[in-house]
Backbone as a ProteinNet text record, in pm:
[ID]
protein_1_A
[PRIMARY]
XXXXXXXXXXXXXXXXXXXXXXXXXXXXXXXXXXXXXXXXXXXXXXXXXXXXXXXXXXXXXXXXXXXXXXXXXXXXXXXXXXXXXXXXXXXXXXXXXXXXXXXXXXXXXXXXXXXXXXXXXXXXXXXXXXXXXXXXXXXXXXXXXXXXXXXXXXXXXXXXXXXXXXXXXXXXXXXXXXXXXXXXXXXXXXXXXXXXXXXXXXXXXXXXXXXXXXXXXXXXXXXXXXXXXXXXXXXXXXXXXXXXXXXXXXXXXXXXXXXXXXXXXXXXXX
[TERTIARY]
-4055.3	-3955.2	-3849.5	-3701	-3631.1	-3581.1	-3579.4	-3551.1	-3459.1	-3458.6	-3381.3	-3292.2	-3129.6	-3012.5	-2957.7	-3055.5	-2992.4	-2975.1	-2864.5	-2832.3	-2906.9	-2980.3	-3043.1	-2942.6	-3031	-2972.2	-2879.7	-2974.2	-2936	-2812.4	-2778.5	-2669.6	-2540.7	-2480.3	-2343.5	-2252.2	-2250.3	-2152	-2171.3	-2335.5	-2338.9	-2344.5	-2347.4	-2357.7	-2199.1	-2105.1	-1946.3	-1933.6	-1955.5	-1948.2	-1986.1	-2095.1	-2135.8	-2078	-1985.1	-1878.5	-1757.5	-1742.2	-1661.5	-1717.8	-1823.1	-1869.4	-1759.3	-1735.9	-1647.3	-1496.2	-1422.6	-1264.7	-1178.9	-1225	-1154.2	-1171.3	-1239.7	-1282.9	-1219.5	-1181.4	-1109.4	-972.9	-954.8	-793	-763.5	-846.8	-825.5	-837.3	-890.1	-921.3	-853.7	-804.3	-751.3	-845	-943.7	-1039.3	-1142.5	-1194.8	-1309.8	-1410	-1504.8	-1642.9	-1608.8	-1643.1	-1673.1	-1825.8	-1899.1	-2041.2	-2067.3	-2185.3	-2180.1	-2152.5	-2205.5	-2161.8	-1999.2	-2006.6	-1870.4	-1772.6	-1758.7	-1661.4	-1645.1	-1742.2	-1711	-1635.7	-1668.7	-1582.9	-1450.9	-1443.2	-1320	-1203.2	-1256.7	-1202	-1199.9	-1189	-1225.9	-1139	-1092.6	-973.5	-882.5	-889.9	-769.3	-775	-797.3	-839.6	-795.2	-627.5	-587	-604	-711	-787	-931.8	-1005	-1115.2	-1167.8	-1183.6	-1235.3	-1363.3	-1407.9	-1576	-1692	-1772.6	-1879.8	-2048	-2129.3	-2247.1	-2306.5	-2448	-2511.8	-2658.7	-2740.5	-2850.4	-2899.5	-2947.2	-2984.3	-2995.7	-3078.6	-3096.2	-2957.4	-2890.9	-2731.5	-2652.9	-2696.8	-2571.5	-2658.8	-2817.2	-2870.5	-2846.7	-2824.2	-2808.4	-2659.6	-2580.4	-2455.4	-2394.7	-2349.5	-2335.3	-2166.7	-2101.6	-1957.5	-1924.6	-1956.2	-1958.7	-1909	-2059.8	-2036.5	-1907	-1884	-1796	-1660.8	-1634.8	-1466.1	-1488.1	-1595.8	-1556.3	-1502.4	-1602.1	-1572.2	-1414.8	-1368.2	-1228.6	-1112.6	-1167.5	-1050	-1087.3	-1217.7	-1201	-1236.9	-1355.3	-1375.8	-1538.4	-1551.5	-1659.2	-1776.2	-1881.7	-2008.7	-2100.9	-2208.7	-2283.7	-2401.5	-2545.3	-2651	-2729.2	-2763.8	-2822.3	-2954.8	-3050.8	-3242.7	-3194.7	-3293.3	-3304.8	-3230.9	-3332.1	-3258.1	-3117	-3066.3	-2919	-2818.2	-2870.3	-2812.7	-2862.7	-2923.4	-2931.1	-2918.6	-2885.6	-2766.7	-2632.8	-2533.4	-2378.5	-2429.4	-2542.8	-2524.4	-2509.4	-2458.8	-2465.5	-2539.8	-2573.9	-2689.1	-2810.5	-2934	-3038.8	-3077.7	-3082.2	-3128	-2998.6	-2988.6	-2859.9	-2877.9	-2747.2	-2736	-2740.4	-2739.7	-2731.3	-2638.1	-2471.5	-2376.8	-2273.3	-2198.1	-2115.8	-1983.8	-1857.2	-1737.4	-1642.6	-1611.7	-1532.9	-1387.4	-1305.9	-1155.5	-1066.4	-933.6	-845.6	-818.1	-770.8	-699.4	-619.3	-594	-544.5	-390.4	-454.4	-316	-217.8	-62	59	137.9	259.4	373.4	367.4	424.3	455.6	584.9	678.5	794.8	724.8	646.4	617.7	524.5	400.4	340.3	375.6	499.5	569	713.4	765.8	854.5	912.1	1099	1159.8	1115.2	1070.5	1014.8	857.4	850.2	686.5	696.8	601.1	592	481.2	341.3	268.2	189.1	217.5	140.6	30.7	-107.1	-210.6	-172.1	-152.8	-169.4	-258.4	-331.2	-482.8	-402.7	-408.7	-393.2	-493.2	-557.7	-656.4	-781.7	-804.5	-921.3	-1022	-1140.2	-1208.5	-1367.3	-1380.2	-1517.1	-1477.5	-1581.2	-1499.1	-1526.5	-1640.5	-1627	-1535	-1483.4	-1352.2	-1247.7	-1253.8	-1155.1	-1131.6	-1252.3	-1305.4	-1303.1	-1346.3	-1350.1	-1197.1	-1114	-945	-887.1	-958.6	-860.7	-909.1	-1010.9	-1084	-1022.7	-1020	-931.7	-814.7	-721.3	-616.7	-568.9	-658.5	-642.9	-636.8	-789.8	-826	-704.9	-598.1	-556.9	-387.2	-415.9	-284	-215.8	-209.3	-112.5	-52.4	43.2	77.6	69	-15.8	1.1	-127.8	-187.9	-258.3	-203.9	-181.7	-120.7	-240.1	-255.8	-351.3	-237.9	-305.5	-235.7	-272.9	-220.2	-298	-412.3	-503.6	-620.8	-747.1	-685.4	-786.7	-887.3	-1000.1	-1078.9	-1031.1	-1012.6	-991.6	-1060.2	-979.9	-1037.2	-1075.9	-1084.5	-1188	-1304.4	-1331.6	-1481.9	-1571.9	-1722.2	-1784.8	-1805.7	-1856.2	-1888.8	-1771.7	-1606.8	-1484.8	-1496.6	-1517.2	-1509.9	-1623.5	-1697.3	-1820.5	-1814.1	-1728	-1685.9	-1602.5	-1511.4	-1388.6	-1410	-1555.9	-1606.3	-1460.5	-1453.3	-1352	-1191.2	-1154.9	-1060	-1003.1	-1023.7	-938.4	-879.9	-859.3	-819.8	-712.4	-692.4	-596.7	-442.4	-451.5	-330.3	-274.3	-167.4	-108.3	-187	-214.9	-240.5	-210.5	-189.7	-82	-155.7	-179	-256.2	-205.2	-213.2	-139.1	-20.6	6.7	123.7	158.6	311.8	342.5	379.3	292.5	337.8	430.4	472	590.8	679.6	718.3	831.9	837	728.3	764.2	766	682.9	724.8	911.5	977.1	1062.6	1190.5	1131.3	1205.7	1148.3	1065.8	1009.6	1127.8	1119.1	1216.2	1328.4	1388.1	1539.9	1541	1438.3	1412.9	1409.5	1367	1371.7	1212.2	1174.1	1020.6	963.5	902.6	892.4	759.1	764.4	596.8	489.3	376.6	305.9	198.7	179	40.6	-72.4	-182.3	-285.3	-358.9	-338.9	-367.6	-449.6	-568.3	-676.9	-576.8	-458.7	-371.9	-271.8	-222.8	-116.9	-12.1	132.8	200	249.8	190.6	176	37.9	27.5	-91.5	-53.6	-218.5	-166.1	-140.7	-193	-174.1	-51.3	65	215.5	251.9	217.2	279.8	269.6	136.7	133.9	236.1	221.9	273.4	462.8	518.3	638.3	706.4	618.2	700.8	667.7	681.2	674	608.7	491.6	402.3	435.8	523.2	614.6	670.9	706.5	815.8	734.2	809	787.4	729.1	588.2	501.4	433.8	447.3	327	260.6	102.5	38.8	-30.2	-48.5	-55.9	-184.6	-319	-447.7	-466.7	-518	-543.3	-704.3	-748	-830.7	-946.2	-1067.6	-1186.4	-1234.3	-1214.5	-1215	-1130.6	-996.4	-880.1	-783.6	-796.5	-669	-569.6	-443.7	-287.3	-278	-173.2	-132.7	-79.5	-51	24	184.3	284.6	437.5	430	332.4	402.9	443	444.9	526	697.4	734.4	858	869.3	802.4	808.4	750.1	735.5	671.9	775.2	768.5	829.1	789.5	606.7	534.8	388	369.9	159.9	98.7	16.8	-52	-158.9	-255.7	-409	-427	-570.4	-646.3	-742.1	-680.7	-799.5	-903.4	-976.2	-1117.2	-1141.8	-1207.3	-1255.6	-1385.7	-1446.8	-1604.2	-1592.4	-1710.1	-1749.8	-1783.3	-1703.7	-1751.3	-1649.7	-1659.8	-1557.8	-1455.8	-1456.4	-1359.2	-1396	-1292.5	-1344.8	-1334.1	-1390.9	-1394.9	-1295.6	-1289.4	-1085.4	-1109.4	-1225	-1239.8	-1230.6	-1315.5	-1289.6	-1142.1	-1051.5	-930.1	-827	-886.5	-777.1	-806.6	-905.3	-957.7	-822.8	-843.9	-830.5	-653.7	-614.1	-476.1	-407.1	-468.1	-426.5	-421.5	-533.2	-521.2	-423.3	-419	-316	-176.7	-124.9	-2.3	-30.8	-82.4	-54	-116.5	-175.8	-136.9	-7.8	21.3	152.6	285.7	257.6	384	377.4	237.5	240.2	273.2	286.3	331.6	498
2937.1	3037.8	2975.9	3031.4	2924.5	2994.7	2917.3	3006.7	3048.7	3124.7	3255.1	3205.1	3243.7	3184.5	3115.5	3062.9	2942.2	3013.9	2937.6	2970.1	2894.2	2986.2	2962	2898	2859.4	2864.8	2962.6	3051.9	3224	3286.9	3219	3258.6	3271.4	3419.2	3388.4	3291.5	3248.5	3129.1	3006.8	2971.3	2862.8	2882	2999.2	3044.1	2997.7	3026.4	3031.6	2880	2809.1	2705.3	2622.3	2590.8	2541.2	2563.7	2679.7	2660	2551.6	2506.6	2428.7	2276.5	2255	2147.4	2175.5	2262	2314.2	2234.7	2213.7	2170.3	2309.9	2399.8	2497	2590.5	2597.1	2716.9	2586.2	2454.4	2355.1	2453	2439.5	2485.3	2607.9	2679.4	2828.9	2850.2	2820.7	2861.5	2695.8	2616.8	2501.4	2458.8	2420.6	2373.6	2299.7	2204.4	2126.3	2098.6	2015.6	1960.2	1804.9	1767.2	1662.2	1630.6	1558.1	1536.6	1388.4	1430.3	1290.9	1307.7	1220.2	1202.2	1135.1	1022.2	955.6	1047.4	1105.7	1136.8	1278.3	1347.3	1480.8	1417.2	1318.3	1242.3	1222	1242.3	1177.2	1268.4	1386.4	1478.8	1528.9	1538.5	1634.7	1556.4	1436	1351.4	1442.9	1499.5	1539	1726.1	1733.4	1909.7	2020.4	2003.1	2108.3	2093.7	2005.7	2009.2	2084.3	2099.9	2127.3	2283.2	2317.7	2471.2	2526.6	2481.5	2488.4	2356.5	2372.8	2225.6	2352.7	2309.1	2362.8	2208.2	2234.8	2109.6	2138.9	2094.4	2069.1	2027.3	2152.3	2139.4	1978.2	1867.8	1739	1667.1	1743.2	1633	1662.9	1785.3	1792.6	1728.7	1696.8	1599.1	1420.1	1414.1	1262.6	1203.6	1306.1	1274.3	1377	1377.6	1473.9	1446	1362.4	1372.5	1473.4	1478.8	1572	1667.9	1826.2	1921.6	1889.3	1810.2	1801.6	1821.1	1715.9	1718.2	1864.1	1932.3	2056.8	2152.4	2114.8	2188.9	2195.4	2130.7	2043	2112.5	2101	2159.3	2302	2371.8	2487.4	2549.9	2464.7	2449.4	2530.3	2642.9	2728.8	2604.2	2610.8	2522.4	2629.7	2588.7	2704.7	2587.5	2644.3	2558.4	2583.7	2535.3	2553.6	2460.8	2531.5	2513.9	2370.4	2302.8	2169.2	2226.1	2376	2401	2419.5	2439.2	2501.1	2391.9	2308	2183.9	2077	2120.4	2051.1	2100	2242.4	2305.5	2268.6	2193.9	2171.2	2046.5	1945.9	1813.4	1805.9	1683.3	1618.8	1477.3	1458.8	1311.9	1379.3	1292.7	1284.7	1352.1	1314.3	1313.3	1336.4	1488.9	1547.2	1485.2	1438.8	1373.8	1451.3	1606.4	1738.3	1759.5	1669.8	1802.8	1788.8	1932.4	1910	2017.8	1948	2012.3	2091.5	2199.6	2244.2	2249.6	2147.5	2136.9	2168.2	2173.8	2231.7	2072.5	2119.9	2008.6	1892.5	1752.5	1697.1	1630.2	1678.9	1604.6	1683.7	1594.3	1626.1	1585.8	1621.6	1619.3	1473.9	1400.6	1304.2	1204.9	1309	1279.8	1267.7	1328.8	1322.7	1204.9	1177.2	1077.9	892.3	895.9	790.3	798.3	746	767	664.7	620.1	507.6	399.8	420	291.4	207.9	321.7	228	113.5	47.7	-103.7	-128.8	-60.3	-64.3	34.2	53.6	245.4	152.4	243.1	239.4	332	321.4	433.7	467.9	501.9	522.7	595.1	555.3	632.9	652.2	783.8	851.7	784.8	764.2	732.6	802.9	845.4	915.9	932.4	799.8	820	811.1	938.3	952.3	845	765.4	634.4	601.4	532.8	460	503.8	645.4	727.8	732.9	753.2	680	573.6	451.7	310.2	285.9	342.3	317.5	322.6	467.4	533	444	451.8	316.9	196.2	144.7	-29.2	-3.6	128.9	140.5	159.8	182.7	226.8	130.9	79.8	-80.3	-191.3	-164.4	-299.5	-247.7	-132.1	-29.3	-19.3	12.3	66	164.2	254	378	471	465.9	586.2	572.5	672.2	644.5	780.4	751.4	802.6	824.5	959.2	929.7	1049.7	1015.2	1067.8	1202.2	1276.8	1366.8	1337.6	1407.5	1362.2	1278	1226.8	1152.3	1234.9	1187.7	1304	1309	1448.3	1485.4	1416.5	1373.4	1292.3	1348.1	1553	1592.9	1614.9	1553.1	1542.4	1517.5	1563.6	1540.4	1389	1356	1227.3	1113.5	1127.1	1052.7	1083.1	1220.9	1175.3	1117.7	1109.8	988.1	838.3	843.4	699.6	627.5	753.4	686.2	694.8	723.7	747.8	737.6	814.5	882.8	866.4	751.7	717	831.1	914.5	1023.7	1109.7	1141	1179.2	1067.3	965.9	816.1	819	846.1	769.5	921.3	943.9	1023.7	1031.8	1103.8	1067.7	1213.5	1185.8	1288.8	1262	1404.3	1424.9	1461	1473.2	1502.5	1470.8	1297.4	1258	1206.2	1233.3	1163.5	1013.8	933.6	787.1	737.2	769.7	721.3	727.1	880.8	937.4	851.6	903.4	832.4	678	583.1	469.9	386.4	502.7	488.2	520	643.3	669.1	555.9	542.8	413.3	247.9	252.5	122.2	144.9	300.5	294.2	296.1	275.1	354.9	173.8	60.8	-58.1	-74.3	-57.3	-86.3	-130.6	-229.6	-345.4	-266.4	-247.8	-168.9	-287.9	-294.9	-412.7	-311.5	-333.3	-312.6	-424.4	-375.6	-442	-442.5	-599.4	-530.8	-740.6	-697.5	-811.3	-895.9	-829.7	-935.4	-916.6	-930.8	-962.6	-1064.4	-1071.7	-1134.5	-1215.7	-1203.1	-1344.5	-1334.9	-1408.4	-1381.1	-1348.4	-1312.2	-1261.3	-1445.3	-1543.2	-1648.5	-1687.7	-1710.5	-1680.9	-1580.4	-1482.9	-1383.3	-1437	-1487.8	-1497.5	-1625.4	-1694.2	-1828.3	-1878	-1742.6	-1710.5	-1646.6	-1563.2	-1428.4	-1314.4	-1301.4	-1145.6	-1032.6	-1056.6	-998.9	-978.1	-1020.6	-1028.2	-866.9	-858.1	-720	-584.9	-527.2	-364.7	-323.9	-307.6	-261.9	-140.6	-123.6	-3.1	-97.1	-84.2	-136.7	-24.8	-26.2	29.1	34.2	64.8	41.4	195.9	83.1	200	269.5	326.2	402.9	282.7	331.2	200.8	140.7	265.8	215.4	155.7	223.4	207.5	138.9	132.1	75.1	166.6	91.5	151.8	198.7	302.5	276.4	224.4	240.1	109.2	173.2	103.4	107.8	155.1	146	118.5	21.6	-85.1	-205.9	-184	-69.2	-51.8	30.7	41.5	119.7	16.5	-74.5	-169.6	-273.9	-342	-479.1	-608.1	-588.7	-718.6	-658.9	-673.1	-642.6	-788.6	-763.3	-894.1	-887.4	-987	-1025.1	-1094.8	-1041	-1174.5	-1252.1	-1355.1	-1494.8	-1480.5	-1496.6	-1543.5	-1675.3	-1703.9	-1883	-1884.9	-1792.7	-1812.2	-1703.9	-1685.8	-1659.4	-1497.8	-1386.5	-1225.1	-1249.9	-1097.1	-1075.2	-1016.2	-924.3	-872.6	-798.1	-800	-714.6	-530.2	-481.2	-339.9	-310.2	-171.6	-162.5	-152.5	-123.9	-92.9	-251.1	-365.9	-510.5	-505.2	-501.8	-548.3	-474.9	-388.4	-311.6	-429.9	-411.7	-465.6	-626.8	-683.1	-769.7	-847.3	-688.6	-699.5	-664.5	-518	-498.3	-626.3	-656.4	-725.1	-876.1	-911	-1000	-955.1	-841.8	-789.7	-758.3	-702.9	-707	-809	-959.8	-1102.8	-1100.3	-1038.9	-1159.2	-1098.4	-984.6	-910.2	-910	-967.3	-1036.5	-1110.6	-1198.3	-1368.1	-1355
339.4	372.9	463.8	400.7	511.4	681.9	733.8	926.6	902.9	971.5	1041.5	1035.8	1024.9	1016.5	937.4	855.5	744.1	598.5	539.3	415.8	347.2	186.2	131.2	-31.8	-99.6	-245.6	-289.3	-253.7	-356.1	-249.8	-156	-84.2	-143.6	-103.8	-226.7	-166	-46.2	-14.3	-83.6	-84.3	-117	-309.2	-343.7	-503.9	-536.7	-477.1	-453	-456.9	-361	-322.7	-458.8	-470	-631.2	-737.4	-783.9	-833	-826.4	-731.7	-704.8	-804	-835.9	-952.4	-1067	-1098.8	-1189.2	-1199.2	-1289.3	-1229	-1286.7	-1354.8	-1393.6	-1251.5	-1220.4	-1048.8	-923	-954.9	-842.2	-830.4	-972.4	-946	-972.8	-1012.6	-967.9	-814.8	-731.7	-588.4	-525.1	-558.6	-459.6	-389.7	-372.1	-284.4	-460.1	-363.7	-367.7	-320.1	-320.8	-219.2	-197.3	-87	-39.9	30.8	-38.3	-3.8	67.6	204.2	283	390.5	468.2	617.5	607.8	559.3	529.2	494.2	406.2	284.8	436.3	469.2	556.9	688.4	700.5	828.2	823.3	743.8	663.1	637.6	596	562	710.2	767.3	929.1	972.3	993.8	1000.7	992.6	875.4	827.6	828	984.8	1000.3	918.9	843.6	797.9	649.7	610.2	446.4	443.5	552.5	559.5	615.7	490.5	487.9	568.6	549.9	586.4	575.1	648.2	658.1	658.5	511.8	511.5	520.8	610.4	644.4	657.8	632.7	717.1	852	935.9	1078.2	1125.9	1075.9	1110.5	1091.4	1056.8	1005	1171.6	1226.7	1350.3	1466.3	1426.4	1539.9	1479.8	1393.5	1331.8	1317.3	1317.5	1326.4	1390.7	1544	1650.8	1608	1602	1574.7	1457.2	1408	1233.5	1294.5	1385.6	1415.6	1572.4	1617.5	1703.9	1657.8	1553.1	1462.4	1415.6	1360.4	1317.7	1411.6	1508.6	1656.2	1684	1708.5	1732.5	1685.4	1539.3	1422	1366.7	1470.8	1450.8	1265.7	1236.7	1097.9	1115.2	1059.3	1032.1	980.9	1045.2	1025.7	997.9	874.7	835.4	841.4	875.7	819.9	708.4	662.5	516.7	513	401	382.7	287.8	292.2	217.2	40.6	34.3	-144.8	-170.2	-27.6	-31.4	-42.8	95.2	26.7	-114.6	-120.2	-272.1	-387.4	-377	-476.8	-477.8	-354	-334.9	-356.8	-437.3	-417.3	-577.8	-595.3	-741.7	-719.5	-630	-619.1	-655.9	-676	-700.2	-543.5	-471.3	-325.2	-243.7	-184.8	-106.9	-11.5	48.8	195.6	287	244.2	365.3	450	340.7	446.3	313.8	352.9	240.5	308.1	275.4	327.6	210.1	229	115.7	158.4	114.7	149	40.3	44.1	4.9	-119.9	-188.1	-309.7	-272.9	-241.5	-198.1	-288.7	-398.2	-497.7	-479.1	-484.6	-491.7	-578	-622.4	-728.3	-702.6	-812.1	-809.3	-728	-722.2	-639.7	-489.1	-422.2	-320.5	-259.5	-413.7	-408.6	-362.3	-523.8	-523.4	-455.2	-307.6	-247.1	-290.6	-265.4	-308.9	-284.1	-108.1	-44.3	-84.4	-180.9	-227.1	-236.4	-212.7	-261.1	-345.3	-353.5	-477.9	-471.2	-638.2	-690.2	-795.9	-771.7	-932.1	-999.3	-1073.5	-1236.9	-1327.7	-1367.7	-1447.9	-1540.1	-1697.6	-1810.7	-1868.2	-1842.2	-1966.3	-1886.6	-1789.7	-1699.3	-1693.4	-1813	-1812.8	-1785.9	-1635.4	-1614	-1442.4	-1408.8	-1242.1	-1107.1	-1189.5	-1091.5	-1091.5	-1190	-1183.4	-1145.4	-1175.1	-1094.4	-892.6	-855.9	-780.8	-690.5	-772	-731	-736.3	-823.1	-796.5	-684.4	-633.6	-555	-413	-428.1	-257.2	-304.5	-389.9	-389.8	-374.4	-451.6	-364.8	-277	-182.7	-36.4	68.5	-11	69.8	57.5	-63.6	-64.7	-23	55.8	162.5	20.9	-96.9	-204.9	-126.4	-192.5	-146.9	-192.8	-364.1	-411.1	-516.8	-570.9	-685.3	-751.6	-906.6	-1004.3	-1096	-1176.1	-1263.2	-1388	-1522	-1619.8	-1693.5	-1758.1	-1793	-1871.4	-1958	-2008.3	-1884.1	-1758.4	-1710.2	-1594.9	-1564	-1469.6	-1356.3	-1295.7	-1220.4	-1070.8	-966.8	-865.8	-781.9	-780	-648.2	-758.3	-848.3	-960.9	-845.2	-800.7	-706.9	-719.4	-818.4	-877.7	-795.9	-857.1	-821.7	-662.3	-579.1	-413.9	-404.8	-463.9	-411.7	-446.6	-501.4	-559	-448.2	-390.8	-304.1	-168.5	-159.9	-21.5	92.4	83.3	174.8	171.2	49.8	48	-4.5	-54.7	-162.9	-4.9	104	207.6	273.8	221.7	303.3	243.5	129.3	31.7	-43.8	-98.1	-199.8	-349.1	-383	-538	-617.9	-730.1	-798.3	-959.3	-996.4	-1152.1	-1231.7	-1403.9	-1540.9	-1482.1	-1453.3	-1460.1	-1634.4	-1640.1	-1768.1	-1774.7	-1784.7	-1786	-1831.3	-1903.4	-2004.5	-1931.4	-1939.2	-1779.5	-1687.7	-1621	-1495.8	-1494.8	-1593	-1563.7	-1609.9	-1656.3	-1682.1	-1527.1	-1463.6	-1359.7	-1254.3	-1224	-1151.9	-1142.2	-1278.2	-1280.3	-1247.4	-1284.7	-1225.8	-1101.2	-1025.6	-901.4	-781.2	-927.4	-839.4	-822.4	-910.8	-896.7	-1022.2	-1050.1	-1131.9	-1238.3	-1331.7	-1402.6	-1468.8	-1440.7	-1534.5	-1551.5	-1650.5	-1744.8	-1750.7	-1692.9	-1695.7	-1884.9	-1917.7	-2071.7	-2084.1	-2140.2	-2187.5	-2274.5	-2348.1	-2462.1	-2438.1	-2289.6	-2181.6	-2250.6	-2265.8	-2284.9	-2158.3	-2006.7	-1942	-1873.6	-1791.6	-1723.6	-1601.1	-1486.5	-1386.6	-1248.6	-1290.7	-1221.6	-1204.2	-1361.8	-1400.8	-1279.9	-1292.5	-1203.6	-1046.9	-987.7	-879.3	-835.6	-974.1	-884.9	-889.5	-971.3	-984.2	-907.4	-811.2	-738.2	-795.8	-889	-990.4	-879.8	-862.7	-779.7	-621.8	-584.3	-448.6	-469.8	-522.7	-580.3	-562.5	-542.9	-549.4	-692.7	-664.2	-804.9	-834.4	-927.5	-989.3	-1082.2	-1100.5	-1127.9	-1274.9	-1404.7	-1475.8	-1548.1	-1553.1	-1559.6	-1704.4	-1812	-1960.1	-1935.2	-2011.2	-2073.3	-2104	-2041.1	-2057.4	-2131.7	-2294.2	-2399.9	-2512.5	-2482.9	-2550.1	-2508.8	-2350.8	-2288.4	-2228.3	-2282.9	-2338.2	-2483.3	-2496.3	-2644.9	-2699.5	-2811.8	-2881	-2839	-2809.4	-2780.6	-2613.9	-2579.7	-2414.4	-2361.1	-2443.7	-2410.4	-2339	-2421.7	-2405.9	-2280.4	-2237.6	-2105.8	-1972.5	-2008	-1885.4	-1881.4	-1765.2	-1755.1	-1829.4	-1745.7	-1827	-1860.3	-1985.2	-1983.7	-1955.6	-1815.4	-1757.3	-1773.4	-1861.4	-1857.8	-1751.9	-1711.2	-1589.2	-1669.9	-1649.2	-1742.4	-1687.3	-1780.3	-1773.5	-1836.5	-1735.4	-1740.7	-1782.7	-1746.2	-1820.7	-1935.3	-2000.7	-2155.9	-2146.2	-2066.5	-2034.3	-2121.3	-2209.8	-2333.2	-2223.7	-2134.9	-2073.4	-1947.6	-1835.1	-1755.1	-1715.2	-1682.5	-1680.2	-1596.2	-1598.1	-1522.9	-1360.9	-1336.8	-1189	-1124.3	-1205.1	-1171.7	-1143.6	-1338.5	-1328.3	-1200.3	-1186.8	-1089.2	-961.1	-913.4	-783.9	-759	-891.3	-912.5	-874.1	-961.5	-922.5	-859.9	-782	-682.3	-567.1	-551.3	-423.2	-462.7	-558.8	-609	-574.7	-573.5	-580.6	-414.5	-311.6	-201.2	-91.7	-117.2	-112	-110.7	-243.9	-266.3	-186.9	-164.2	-85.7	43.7	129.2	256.2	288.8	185.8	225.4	195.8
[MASK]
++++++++++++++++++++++++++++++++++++++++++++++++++++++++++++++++++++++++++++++++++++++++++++++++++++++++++++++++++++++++++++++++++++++++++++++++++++++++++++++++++++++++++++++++++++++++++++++++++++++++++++++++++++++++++++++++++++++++++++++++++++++++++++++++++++++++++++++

């Protein structure tokens, strides 16, 4: 039986709340979940995203900063029975806290400002790690923006904020963008487009050891299975492969991103 005070499963907050797994009930109500000590830290950073924090009693003795930032920012803390939190979890094993914040994506104009110096782009990105693992390498490697396209998963996916352990709260990122479009306004804009593509018409070493990569970039990352489509050539500057020297048929986009991101902001330090 759970103590006195705590929210159970069958609680309609936390019944409400579990909706939020949903992306059709994300964007009907603007809010999401963020699960974790990390990812809730993170978000509490950022006080005027964070709706509410349900946790497990041992989470405000194991991590006393948590209920403090809530404290702080004046963010309703509820406690919840082991089942309750492991109804708001999508892991195997709930970490026992979970924050429900407001939607973080914005228009694209707001995302990508003139002064960018390097945006990711995900076309048709449809597994939410990678969605995910994008949005943390773009963060990590200070990009300024992550772009994703229509068709690709949605990045408050519980799955994608667990991927970006906390990065999805750092950087701009902006959804059902039109690639085409915008990589077209991009260039008038003074910002160079490459496509990350395995049958690259240069490579990315060419690039590093030319300058190319010095420049104000958006970085253009396809679909895991498909890529790009065919005629976006005409919408990019250059499609760049990363060689491979040993015998892997190819690398996966969360590698290639890693890969080139941090290639492209190297090269704009030096």
């Amino acid at each position: 039986m759970a103590s006195p005070g705590l929210l159970t499963a069958q609680s309609v907050r936390i019944k409400q709340a579990r909706r939020l797994a949903t992306r059709a009930f994300r964007r009907k109500t603007g809010r999401f979940l963020a699960e974790g000590p990390q990812a809730v830290r993170e978000a509490l950073e950022h006080r005027e995203l964070v709706l509410e924090v349900y946790a497990e009693p041992s989470v405000a003795t194991r991590h006393r900063d948590l209920r403090d930032l809530a404290a702080a920012a004046d963010v309703p803390w509820f406690d919840v029975d082991r089942a309750g939190a492991e109804a708001l979890s999508e892991t195997v094993t709930s970490q026992g806290v979970v924050a429900v914040c407001s939607l973080v994506d914005v228009s694209l104009e707001q995302a990508v400002l003139p002064s960018a110096r390097l945006v990711a782009a995900g076309f048709q990105v449809r597994d939410p790690g990678n969605v995910g693992t994008l949005i943390r390498t773009a963060d990590a490697a200070g990009a300024d923006a992550v772009v994703l396209s229509t068709e690709s998963v949605d990045p408050h996916n519980p799955k994608a904020v667990r991927a970006s352990v906390g990065s999805i709260f750092h950087l701009p990122i902006t959804v059902e963008a039109d690639l085409a479009t915008a990589a077209t306004t991009w260039r008038a804009q003074g910002l160079q487009v490459l496509a990350a593509d395995g049958y690259g018409t240069t490579d990315l070493d060419t690039c590093i050891d030319d300058g190319t990569l010095a420049k104000p970039t958006v970085w253009l990352f396809g679909n895991e299975a498909h890529g790009l489509p065919d005629g976006f050539d005409a919408f990019v500057d250059h499609s760049v492969k990363v060689p491979i020297y040993g015998r892997a048929e190819s690398l996966n986009l969360a590698t290639a991103a890693a890969i080139c991101l941090y290639a492209s902001a190297r090269a704009q330090r030096h």
